[in-house]
Backbone as ProteinMPNN parsed JSONL, in Angstrom:
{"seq_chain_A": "XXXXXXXXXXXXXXXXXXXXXXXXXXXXXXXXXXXXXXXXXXXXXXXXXXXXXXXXXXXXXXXXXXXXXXXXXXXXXXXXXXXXXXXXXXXXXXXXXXXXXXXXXXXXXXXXXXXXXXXX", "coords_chain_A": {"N_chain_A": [[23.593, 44.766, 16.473], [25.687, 43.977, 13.237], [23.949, 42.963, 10.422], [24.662, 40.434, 8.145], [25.945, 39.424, 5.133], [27.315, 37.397, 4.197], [26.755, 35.427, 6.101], [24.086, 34.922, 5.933], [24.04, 34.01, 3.787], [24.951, 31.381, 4.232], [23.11, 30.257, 6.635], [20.862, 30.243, 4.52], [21.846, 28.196, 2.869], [22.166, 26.366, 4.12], [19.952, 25.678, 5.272], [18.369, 24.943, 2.869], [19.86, 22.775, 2.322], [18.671, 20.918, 4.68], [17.415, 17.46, 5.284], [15.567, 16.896, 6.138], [11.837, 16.377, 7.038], [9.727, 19.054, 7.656], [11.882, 20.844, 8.411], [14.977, 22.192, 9.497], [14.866, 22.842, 12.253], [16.448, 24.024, 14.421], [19.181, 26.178, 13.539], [22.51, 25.373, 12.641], [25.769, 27.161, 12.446], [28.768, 26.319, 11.265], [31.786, 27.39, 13.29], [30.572, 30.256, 13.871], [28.934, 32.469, 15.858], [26.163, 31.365, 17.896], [24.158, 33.192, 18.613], [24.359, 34.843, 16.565], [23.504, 33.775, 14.283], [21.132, 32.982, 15.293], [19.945, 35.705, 15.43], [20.062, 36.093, 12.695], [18.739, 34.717, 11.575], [15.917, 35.549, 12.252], [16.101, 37.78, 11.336], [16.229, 37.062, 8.857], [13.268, 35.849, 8.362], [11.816, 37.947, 8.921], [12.652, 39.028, 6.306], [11.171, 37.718, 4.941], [11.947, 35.081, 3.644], [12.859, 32.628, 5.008], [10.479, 30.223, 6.467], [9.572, 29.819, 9.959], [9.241, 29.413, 13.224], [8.219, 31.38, 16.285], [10.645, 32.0, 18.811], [10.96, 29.774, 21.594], [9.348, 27.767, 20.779], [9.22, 25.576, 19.872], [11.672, 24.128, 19.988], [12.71, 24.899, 22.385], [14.138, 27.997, 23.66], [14.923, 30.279, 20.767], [14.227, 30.48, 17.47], [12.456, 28.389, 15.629], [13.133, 26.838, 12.644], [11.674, 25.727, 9.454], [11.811, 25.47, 7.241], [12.559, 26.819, 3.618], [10.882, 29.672, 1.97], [9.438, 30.154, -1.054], [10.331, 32.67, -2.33], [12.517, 32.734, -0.624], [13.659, 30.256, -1.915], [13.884, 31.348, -4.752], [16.105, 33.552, -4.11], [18.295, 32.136, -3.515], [19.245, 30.221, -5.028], [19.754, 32.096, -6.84], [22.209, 33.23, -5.564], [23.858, 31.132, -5.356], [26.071, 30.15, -6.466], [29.438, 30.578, -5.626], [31.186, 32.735, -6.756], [29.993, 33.975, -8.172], [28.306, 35.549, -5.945], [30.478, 36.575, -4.41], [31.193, 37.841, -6.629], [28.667, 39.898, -6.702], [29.199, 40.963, -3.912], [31.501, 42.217, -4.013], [30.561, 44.651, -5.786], [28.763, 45.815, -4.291], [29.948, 47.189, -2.133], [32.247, 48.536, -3.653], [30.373, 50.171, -4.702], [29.903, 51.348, -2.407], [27.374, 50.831, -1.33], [24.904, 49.353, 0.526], [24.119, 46.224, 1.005], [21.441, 45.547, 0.23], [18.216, 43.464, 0.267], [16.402, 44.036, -2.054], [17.998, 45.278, -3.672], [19.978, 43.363, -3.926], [19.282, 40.612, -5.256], [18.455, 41.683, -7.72], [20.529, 42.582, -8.954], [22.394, 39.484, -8.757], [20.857, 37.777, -10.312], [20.759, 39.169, -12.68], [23.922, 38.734, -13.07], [24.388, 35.951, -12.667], [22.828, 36.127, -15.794], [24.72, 36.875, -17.489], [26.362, 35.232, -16.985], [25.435, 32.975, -18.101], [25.381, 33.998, -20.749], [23.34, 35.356, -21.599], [21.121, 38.183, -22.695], [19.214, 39.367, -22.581]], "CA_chain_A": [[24.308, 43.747, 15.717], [25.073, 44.448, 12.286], [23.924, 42.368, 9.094], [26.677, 39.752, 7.821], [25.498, 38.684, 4.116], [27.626, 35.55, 4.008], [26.31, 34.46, 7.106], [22.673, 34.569, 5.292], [23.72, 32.889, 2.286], [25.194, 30.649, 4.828], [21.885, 29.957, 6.517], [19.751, 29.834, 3.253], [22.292, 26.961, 1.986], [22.179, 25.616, 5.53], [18.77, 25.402, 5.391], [18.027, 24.221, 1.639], [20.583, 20.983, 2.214], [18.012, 20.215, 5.351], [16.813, 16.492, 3.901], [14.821, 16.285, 7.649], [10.897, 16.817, 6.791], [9.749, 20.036, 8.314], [13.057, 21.617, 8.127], [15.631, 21.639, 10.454], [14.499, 23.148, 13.982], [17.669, 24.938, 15.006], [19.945, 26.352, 12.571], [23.69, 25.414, 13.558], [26.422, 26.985, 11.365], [30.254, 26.129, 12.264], [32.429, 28.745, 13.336], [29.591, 31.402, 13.725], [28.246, 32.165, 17.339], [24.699, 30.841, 17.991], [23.749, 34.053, 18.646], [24.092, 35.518, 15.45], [23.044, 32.839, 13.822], [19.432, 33.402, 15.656], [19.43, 37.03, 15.161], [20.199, 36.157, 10.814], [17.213, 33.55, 10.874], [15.003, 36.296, 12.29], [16.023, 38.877, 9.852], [15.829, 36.409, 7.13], [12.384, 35.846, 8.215], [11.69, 39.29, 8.451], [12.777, 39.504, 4.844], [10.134, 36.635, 3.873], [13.013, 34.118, 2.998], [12.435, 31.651, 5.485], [9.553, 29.603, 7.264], [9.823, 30.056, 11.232], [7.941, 29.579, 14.209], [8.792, 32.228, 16.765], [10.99, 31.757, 20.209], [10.09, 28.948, 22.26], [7.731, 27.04, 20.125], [9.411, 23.619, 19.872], [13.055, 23.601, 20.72], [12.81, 26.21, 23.655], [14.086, 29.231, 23.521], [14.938, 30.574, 19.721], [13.603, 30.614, 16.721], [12.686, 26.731, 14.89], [13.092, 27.137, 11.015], [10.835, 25.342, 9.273], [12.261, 25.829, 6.075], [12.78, 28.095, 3.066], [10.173, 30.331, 1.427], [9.583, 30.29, -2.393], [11.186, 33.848, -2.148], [14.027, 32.158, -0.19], [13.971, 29.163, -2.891], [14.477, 31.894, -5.357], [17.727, 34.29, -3.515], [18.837, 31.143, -2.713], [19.487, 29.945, -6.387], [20.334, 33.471, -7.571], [23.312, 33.287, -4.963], [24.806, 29.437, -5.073], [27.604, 30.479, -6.836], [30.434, 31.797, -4.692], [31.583, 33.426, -7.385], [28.974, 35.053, -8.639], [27.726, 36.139, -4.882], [31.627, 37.576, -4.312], [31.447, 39.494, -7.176], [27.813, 40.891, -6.438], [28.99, 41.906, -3.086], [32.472, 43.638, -4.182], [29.948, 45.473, -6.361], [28.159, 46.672, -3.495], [31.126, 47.328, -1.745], [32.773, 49.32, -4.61], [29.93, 51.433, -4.768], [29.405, 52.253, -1.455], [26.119, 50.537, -1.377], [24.442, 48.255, 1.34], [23.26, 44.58, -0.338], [19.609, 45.35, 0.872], [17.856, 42.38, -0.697], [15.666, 44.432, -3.176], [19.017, 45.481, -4.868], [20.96, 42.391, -4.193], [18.291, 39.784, -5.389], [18.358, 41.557, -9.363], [22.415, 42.197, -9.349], [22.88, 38.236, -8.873], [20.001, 37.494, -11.354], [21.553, 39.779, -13.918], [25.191, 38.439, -13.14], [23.411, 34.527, -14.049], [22.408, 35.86, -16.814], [26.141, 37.455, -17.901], [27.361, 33.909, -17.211], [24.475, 32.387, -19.408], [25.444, 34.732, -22.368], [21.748, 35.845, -21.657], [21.204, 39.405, -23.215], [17.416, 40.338, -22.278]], "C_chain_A": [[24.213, 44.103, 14.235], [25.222, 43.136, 11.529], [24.947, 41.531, 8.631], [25.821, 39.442, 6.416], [25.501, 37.351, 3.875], [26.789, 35.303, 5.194], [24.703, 34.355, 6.733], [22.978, 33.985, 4.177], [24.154, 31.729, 3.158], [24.316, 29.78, 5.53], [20.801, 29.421, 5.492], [20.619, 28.468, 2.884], [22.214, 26.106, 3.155], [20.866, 24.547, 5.468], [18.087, 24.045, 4.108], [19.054, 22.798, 1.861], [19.762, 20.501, 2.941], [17.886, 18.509, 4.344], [15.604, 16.185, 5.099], [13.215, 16.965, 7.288], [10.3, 17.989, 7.875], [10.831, 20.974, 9.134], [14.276, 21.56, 9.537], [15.848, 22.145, 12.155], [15.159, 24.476, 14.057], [18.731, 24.986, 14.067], [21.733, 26.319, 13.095], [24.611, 25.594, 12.432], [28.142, 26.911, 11.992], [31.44, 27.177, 11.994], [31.747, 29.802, 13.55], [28.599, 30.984, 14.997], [26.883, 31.861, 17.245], [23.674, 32.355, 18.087], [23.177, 35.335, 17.749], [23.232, 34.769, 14.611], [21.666, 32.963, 13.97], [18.752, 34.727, 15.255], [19.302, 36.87, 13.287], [18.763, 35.425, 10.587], [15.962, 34.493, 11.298], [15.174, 37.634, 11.452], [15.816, 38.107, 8.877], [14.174, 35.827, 7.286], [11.29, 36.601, 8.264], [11.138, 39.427, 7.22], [12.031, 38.498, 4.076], [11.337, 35.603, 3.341], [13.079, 32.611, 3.773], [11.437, 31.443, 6.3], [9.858, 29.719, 9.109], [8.75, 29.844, 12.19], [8.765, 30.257, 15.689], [9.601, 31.69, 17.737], [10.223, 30.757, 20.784], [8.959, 27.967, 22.446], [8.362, 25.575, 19.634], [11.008, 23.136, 20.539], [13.251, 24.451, 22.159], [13.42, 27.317, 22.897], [14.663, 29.937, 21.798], [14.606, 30.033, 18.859], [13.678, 29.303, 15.474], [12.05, 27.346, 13.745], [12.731, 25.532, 10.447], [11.195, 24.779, 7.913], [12.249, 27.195, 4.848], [11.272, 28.421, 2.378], [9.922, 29.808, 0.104], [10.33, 31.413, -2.627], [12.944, 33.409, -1.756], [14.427, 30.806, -0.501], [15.226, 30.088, -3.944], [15.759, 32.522, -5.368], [18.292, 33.461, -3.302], [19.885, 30.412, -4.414], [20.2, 30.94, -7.308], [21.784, 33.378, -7.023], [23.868, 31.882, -4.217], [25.788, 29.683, -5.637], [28.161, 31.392, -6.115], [31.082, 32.559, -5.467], [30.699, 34.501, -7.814], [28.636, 36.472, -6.761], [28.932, 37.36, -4.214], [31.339, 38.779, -4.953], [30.386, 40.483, -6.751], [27.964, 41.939, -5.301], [30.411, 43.161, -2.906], [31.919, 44.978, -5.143], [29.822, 46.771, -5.617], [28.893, 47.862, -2.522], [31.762, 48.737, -2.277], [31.889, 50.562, -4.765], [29.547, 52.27, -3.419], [28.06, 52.104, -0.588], [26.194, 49.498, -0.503], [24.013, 47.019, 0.661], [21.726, 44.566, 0.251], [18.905, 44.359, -0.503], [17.176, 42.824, -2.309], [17.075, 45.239, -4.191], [20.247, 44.117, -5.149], [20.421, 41.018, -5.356], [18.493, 39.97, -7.518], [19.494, 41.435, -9.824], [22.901, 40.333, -9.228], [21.798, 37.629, -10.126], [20.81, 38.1, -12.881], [22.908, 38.612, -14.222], [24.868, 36.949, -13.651], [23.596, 35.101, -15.371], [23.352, 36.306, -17.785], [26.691, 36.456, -17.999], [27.153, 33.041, -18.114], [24.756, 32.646, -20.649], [23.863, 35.177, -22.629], [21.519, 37.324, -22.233], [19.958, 40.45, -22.766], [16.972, 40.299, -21.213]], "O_chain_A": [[23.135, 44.466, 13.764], [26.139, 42.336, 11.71], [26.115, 41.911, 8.72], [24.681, 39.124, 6.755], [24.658, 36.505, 3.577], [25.782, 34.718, 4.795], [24.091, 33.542, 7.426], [22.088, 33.407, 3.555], [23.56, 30.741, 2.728], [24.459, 28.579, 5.301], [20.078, 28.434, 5.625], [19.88, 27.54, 2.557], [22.209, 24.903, 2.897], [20.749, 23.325, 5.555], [17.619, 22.916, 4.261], [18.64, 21.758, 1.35], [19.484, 19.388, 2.492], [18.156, 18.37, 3.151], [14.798, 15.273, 4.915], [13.26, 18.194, 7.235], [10.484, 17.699, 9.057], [10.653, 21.621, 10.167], [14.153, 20.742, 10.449], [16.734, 21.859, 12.961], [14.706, 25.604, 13.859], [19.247, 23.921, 13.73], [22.151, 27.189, 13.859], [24.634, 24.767, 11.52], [28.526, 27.43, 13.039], [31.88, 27.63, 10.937], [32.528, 30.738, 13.38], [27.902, 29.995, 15.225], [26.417, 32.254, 16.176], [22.545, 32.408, 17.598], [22.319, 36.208, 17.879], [22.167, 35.279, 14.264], [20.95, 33.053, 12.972], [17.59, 34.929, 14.9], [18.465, 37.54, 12.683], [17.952, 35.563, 9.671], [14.918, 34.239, 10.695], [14.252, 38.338, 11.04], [15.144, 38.532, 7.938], [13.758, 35.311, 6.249], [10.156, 36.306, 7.885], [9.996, 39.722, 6.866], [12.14, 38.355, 2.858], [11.322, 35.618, 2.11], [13.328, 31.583, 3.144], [11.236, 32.392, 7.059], [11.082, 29.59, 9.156], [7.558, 30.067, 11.974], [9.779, 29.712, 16.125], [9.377, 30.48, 17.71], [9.005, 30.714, 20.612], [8.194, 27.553, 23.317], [7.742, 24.682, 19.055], [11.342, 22.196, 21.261], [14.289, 24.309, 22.805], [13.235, 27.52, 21.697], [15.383, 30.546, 22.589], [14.527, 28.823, 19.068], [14.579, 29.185, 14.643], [11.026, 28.024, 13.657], [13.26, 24.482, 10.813], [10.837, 23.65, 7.577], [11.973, 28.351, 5.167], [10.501, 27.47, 2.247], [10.305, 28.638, 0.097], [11.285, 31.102, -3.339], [14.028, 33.635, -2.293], [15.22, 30.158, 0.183], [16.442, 29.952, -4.077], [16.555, 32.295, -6.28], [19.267, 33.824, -2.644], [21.105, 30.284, -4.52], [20.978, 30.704, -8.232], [22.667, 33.432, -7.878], [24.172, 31.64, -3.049], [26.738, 29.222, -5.004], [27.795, 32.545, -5.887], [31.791, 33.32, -4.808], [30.843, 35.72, -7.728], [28.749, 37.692, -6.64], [28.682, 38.469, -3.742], [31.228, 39.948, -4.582], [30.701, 41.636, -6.455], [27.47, 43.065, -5.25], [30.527, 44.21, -2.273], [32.545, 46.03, -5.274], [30.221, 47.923, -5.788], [28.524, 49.009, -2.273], [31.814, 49.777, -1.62], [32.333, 51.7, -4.917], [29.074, 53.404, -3.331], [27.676, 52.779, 0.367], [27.161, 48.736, -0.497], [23.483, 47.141, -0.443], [21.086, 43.583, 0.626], [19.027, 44.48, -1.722], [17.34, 42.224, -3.371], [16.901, 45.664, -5.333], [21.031, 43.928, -6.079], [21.213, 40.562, -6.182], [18.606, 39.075, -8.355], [19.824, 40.658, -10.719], [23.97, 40.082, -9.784], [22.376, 36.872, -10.905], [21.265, 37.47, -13.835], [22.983, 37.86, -15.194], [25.025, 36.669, -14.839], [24.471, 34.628, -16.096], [22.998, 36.209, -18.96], [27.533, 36.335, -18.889], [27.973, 32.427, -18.797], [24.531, 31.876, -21.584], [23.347, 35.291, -23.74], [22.615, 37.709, -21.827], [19.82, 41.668, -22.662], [15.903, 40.858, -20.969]]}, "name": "protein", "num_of_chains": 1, "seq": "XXXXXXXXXXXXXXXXXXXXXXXXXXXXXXXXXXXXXXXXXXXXXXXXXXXXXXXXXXXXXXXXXXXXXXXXXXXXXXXXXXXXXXXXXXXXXXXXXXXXXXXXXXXXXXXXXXXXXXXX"}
């Protein structure tokens, strides 16, 4: 299965609206098979971005999210703008380049700080 980006910023914003204390179990996003959906919340907890408790540990069988990280507070904030997160990934795109988090994470930080008029 490969990688979808949106469908992890899709998740992370999924997640962060939770308002349900200890996050929201089962991650359900609309239009987007359940399947992927399970496989993104275990790469994104992989990648340290969200809270998890493995397969079969409260809802039965896949993976109950707990909530987000501080890590996956932070990527999460870096990439709330759909604008910003577009452009970072026609970047990636343009160059040829994968959005592996350790390059996606500073290109949306930067791009903030282009919108800020930030300089340093």
């Amino acid at each position: 299965m490969k990688r979808d980006m949106n469908l992890v910023r899709e998740i992370l914003l999924f997640v962060e609206g939770c308002t349900q204390y200890g996050g929201p179990g089962v991650v359900e996003i609309a239009g987007r098979e359940p399947a992927d959906v399970e496989y993104h919340v275990k790469l994104l907890h992989q990648a340290g971005l969200l809270e998890v408790m493995g397969p079969g540990s409260i809802y039965g069988a896949g993976w109950t999210v707990l909530g987000l990280t501080w890590e996956g507070h932070e990527f999460i904030d870096a990439a709330r703008s759909a604008t910003t997160w577009r452009k970072a990934l026609e970047m990636f795109q343009t160059a040829g380049v994968g959005a592996a988090k350790e390059l996606l994470l500073p290109l949306l930080l930067s791009l903030g700080k282009q919108q800020l008029g930030i300089t340093s």
